[in-house]
Backbone bond lengths (Angstrom), bond angles and torsions (degrees), N, CA, C in turn:
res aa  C-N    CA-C-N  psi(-1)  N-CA   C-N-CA  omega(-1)  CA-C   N-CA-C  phi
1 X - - - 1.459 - - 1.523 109.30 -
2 X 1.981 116.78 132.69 1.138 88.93 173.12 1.463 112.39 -101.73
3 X 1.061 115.48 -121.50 2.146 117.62 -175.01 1.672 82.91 -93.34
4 X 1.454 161.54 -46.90 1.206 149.62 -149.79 1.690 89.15 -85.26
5 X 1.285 130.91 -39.04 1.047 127.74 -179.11 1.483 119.56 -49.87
6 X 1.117 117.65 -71.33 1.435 142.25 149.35 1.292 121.10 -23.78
7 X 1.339 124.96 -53.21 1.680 150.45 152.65 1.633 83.55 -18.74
8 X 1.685 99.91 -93.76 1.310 122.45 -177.64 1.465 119.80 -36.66
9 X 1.255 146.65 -12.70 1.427 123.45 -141.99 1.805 75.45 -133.27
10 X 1.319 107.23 -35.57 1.818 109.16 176.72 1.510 109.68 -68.38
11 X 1.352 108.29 -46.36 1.813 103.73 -172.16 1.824 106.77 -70.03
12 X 1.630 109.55 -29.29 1.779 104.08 171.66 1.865 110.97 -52.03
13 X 1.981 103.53 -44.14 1.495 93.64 -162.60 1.978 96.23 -56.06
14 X 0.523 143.36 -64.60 1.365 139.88 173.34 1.530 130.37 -13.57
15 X 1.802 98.16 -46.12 1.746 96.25 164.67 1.446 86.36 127.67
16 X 1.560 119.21 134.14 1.230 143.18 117.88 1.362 132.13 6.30
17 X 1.031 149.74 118.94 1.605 126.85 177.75 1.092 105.33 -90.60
18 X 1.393 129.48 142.99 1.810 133.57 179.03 1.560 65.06 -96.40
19 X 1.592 64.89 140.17 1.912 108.55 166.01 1.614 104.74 146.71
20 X 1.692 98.60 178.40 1.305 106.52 -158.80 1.585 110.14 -73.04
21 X 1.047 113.48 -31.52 1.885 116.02 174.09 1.691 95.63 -113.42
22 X 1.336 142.29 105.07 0.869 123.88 -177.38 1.805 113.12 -112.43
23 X 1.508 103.43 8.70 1.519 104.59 172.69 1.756 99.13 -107.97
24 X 1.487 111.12 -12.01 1.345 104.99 159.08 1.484 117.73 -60.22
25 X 1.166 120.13 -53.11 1.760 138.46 -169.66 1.923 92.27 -61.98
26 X 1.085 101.85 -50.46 1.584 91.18 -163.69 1.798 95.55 -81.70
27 X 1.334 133.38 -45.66 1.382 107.72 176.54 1.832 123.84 -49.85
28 X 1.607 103.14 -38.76 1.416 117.34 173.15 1.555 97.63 -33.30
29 X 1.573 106.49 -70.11 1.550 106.26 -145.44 1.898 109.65 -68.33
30 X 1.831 98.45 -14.32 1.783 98.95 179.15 1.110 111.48 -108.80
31 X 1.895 109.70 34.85 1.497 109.77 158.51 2.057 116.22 80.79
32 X 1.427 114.94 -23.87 1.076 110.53 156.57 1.621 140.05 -123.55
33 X 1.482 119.30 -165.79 1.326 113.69 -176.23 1.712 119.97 -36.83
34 X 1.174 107.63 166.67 1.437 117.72 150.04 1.771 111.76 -75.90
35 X 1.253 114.41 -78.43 1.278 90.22 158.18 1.509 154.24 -56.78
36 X 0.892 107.17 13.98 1.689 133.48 -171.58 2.094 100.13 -93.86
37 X 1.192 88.86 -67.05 1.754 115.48 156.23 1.590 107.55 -24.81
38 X 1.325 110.76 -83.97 1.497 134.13 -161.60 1.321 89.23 -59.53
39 X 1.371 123.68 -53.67 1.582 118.15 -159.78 1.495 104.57 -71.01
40 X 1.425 148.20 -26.67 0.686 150.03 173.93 1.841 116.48 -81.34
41 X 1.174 118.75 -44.76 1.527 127.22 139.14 1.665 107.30 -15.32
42 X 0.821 91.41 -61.54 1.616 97.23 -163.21 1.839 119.56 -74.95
43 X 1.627 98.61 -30.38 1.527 109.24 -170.41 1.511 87.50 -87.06
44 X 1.386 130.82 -23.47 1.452 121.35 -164.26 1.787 106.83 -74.38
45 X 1.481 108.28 -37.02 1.235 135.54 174.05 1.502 140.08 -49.53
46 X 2.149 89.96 -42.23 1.063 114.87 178.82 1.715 101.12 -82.97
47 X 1.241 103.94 -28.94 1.692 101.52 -173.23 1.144 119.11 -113.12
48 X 1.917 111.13 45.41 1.252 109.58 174.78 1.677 151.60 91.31
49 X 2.139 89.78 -36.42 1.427 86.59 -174.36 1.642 97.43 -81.34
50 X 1.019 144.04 -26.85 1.802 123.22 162.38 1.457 86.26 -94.50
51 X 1.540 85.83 166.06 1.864 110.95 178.91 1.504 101.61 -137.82
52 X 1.118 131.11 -0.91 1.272 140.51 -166.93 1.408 119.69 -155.43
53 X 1.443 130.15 99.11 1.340 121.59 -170.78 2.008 102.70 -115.76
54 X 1.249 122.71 116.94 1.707 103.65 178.91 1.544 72.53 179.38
55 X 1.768 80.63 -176.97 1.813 105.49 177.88 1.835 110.17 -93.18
56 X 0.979 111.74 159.44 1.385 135.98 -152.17 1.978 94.84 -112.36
57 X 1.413 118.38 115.54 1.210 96.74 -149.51 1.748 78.20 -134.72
58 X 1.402 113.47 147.42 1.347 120.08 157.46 1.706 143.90 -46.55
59 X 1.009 101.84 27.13 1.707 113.34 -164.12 1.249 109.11 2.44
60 X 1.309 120.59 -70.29 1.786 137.38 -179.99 1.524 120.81 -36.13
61 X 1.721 100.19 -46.20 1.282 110.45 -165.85 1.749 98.99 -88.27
62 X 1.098 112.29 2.93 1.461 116.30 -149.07 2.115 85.08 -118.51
63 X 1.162 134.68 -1.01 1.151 127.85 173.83 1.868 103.92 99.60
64 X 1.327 106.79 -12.45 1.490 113.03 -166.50 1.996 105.68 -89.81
65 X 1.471 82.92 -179.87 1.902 93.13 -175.37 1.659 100.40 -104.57
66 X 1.423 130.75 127.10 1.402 122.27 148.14 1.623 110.81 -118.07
67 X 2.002 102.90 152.74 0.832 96.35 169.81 1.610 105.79 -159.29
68 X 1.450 121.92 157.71 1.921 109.21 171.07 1.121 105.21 -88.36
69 X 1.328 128.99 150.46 1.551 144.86 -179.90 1.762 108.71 -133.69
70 X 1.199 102.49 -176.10 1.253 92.92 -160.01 1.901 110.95 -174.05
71 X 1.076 125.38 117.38 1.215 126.71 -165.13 1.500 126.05 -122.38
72 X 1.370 126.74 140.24 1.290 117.09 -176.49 1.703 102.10 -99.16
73 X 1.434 113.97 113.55 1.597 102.39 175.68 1.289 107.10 -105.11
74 X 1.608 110.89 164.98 2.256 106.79 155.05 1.459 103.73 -78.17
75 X 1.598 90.68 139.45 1.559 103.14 173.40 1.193 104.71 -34.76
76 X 1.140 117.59 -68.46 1.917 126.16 172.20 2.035 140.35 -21.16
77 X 1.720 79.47 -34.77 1.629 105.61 164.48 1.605 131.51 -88.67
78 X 1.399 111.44 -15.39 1.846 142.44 -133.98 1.798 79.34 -65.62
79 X 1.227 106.63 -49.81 1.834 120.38 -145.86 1.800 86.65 -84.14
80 X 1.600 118.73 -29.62 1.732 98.61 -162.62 1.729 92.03 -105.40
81 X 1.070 130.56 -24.82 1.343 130.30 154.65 1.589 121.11 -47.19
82 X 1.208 130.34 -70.58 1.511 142.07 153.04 1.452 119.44 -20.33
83 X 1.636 118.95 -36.95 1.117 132.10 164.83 1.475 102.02 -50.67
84 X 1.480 116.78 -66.15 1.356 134.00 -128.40 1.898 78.86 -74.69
85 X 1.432 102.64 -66.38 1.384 100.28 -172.31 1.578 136.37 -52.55
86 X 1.575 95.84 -24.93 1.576 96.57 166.91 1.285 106.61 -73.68
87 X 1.372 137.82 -25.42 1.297 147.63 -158.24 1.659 101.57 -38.83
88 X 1.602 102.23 -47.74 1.486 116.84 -153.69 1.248 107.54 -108.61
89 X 1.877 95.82 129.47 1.405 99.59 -159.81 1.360 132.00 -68.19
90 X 1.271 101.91 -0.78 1.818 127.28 172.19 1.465 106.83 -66.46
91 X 1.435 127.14 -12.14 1.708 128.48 -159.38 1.735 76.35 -92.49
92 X 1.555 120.82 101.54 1.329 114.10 130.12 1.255 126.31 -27.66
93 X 1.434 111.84 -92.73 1.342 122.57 178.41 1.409 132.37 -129.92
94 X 1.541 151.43 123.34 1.091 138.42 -174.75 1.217 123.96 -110.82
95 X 1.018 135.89 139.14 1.570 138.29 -158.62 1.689 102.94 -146.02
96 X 1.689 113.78 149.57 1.701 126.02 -179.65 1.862 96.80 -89.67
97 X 1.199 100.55 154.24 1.843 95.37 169.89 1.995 74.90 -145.34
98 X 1.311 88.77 149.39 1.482 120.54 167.21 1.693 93.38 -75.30
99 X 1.129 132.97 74.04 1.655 126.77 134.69 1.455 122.81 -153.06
100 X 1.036 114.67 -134.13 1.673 102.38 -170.75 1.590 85.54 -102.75
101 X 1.029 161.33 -33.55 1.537 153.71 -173.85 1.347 95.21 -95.94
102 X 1.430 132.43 90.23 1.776 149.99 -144.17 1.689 94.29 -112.21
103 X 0.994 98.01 -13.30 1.944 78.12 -179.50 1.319 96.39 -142.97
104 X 1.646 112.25 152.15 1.389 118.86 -178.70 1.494 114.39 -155.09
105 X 1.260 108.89 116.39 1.670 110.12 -174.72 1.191 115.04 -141.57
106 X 1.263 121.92 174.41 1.541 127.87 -146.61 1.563 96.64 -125.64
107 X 1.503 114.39 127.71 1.563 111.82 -177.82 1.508 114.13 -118.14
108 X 0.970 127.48 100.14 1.196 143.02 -177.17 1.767 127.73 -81.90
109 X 1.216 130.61 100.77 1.525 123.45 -128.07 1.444 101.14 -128.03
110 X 0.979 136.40 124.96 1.770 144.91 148.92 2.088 94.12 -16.17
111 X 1.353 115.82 -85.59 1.421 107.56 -172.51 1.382 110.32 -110.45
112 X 1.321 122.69 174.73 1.063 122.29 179.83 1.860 124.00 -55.82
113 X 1.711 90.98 -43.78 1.440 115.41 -175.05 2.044 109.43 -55.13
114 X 1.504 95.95 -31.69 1.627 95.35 177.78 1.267 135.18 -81.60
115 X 1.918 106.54 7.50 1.466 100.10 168.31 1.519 104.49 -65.62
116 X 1.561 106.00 -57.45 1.439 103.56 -166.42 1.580 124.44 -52.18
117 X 1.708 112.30 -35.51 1.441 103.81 143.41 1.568 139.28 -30.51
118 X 1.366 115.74 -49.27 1.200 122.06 -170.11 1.601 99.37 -73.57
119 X 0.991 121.36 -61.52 1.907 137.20 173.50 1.715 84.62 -33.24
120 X 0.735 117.86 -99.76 1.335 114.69 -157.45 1.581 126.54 -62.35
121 X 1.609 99.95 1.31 1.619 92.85 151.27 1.413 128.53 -100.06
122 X 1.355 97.16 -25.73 1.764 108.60 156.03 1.387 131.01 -68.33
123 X 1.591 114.04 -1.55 1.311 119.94 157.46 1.733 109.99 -74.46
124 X 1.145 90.88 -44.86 1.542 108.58 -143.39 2.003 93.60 -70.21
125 X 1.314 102.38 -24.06 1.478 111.96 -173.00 1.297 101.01 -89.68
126 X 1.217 121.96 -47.39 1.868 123.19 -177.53 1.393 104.57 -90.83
127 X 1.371 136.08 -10.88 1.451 118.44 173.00 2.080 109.59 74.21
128 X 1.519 96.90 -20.21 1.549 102.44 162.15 1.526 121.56 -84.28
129 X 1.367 113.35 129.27 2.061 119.17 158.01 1.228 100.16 -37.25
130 X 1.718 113.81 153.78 1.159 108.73 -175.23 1.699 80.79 -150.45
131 X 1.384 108.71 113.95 1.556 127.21 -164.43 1.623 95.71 -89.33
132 X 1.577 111.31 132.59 1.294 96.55 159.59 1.184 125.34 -154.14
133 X 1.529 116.00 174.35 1.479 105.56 -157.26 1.440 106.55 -153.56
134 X 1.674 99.67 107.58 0.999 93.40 -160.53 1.689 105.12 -89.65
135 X 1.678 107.55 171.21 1.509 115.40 179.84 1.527 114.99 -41.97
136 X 1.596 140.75 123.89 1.110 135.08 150.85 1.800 124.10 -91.95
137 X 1.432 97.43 -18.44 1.631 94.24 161.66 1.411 98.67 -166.75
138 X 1.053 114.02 -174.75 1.635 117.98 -154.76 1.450 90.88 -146.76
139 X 1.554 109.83 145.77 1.703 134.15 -165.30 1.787 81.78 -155.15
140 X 1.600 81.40 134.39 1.983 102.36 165.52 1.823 85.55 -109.90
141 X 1.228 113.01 130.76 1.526 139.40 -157.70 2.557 90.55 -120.47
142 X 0.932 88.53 -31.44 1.905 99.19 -158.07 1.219 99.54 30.31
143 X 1.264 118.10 62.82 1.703 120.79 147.24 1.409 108.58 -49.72
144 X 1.214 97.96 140.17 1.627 128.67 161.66 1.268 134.06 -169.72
145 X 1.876 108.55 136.63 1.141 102.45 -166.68 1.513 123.34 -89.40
146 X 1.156 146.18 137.63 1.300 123.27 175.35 1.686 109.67 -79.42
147 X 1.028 118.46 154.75 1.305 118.46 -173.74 1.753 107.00 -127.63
């Protein structure tokens, strides 16, 4: 990544501008192209440093189910398990933690009724429990990383 990279990947944690060109508005405000923007969007994407580019949507408020889950894999499984769970397009996001419950991701669901669907087809595919827990109250944190 160079400093435009970085530029870019700090001004996204912040948000998108709604509006009608909105990678116009955000290249405007970091000084270069629209396509300049996009093309770099795209190389950042292709190589990993995002894995996920879209809007961030209210599940709850939206009629849908969210919830964090959480799995104990073998080191040995981590990479064909991880598959399985990103597989499904409900996996917000998945992340490793150093303890005995090693993977943890966020499932984000059309109805309420389809978390427990999803849990139990991602058992049934990884052969791992899939612990979960759903939201009891909600905190806006505005994490961000500087890069």
């Amino acid at each position: 990544m160079d400093e435009l990279d970085r530029r870019i990947m700090n001004e996204m944690q912040h948000g998108i501008p709604i509006c009608e060109h909105p990678f116009f508005a955000m290249a405007k405000n970091l000084g270069v192209t629209e396509d300049t923007l996009i093309g770099r969007l795209r190389r950042l994407r292709e190589e990993g440093f995002m894995t996920r580019f879209g809007p961030l949507f209210n599940a709850e408020r939206l009629g849908g189910g969210l919830t964090l889950a959480a799995l104990s894999v073998p080191p040995e499984r981590y990479d064909e398990v991880a598959g399985i769970v990103n597989s499904f397009v409900e996996v917000a996001h998945n992340y490793a933690r150093e303890h005995e419950l090693n993977m943890w991701f966020v499932l984000a669901t059309e109805t309420p009724e389809r978390v427990g669907e999803v849990i139990a087809e991602i058992e049934s595919l990884t052969g791992c429990r899939v612990y979960d827990f759903p939201k009891q109250e909600e905190f806006y944190v505005g994490l961000h990383f500087s890069l």
